[in-house]
C-alpha positions as CSV (number, residue, x, y, z in Angstrom):
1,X,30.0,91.6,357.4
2,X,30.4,88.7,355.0
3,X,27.9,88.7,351.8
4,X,25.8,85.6,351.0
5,X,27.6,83.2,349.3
6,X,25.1,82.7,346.1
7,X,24.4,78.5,344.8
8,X,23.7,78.3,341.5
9,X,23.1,74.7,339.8
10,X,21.5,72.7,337.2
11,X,21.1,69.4,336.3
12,X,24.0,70.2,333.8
13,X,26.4,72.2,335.7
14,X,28.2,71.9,339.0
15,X,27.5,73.8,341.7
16,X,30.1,77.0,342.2
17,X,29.0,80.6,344.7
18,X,29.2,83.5,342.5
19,X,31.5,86.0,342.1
20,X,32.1,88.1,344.6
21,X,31.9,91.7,344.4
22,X,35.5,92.1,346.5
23,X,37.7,89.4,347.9
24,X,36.5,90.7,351.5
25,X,32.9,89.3,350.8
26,X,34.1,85.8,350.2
27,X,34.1,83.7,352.9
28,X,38.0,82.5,354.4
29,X,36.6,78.9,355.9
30,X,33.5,76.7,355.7
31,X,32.3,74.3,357.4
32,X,30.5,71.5,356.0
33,X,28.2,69.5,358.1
34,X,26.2,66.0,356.7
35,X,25.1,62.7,358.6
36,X,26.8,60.0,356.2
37,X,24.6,58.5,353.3
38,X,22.5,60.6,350.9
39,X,23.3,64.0,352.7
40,X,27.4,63.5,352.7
41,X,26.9,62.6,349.1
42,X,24.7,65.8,348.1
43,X,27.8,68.2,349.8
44,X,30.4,65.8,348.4
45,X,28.4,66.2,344.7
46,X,29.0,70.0,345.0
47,X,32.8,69.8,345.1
48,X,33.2,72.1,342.4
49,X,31.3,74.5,344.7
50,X,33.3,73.9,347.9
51,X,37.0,73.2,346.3
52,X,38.2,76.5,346.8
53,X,37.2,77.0,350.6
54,X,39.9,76.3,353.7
55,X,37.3,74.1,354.7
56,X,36.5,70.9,357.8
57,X,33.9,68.3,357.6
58,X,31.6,67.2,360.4
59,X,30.4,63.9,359.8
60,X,30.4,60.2,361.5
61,X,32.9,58.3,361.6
62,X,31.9,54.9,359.0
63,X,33.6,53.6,355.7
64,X,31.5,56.1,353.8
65,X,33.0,59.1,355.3
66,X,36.7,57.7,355.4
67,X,36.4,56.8,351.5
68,X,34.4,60.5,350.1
69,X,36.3,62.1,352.4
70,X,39.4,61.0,352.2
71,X,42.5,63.5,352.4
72,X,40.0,66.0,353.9
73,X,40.0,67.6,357.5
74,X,37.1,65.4,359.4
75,X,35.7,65.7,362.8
76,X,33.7,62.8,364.1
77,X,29.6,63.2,365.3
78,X,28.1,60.9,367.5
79,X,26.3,58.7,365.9
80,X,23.1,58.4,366.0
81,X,21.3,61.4,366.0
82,X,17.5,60.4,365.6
83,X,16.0,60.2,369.1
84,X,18.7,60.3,371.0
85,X,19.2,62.9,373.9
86,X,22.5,61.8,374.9
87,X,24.5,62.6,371.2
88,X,22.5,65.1,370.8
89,X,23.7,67.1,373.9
90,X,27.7,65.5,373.0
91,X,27.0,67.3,369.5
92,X,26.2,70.3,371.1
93,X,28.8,69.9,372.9
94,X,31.0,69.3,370.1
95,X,29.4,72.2,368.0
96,X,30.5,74.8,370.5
97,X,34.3,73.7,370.8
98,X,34.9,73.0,366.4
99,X,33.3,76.5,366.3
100,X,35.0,77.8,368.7
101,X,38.7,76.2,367.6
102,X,37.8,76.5,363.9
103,X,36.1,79.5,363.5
104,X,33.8,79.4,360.1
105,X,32.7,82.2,358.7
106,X,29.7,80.1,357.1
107,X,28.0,76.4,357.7
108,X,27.1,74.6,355.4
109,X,24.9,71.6,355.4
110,X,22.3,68.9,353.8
111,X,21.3,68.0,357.4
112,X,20.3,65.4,358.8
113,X,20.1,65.4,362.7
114,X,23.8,66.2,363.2
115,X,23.2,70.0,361.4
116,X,20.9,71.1,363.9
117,X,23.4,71.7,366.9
118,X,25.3,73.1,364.8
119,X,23.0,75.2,363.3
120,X,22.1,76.5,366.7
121,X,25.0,77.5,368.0
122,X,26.4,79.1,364.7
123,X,23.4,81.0,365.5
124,X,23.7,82.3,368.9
125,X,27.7,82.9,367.3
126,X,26.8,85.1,364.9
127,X,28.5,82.6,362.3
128,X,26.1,82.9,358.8
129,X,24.2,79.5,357.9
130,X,23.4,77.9,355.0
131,X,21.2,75.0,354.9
132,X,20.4,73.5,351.6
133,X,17.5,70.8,351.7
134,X,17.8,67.5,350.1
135,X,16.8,66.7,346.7
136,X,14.2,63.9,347.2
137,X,11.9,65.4,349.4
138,X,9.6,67.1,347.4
139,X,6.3,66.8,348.8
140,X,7.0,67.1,352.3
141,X,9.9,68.9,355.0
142,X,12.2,66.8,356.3
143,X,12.7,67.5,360.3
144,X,16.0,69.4,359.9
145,X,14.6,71.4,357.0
146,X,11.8,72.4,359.6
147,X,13.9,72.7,362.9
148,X,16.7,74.9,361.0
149,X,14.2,77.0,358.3
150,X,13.2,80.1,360.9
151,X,16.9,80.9,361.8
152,X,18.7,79.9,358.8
153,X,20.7,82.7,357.2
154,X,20.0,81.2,353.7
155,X,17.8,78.5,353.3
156,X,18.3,76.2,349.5
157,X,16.3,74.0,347.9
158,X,16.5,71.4,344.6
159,X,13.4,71.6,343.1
160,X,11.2,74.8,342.2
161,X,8.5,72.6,343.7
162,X,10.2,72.4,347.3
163,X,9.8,76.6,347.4
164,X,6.0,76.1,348.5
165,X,7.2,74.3,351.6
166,X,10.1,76.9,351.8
167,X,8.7,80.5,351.2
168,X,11.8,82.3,350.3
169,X,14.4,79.5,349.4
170,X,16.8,79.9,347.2
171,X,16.3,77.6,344.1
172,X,19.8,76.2,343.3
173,X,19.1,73.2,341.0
174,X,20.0,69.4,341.6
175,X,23.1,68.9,343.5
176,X,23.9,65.2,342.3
């Protein structure tokens, strides 16, 4: 089994996993998972983190995802995610065959909506998760944060204040 890929950040240095005690421990692929807006741009932030990694995106398909993610491997969501039973059962959907075809050893994601099915079947897969919650909710959990936080393999948050609503997160430090 894979160890934990460790964040570490400030508000003064990028984001990069710690070294690994052998190359086996180091995970081969990633993959990174963000509804477009504020959560692509939190996982896009952390390049210096992610650079290294064979790595796909899942996102939806807009102009914001075609220009931060362009030259990268993307597969399209279905957009949107809030309240609707139909995409969310086409991204479960999806989640089982990119897991399936491109076989992560981790998932990575800021959330929102989109994270969840794939959260859930990285689960049931065995596949280790890491879920990193976004930098400006501080007072309150976001939905994702809340739906993903019980089976998570390694739950991250921004702020030392967001561990209250996250006993036993990670504190990795401001992502942007």
């Amino acid at each position: 089994m894979y160890e934990e890929p460790t964040l570490t950040a400030t508000s003064a240095a990028p984001c990069t996993p710690a070294a690994p005690e052998s190359t086996d421990s180091r995970p081969s692929r990633i993959l990174l998972v963000a509804s477009t807006g504020g959560h692509l741009t939190q996982l896009v932030a952390m390049r210096h983190w992610w650079e290294d990694f064979d790595r796909t995106w899942v996102t939806f398909d807009n102009q914001h995802a075609a220009s931060a993610l362009a030259g990268e491997d993307v597969i399209h969501a279905y957009s949107p995610t809030t309240r609707n039973i139909p995409n969310a059962i086409r991204n479960m959907l999806l989640a089982r065959r990119v897991l399936s075809e491109r076989s992560p050893d981790l998932v990575v994601s800021t959330g929102a909506g989109v994270a969840a099915p794939f959260f859930a079947v990285a689960h049931l897969r065995g596949i280790r998760t890491m879920y990193i919650e976004v930098i400006d909710r501080i007072a309150s959990r976001t939905l994702t944060g809340r739906m993903v936080y019980p089976f998570v393999d390694q739950f991250a948050v921004q702020w030392p204040e967001q561990e209250r609503l996250y006993p036993g997160a990670a504190v990795i430090g401001p992502t942007l």
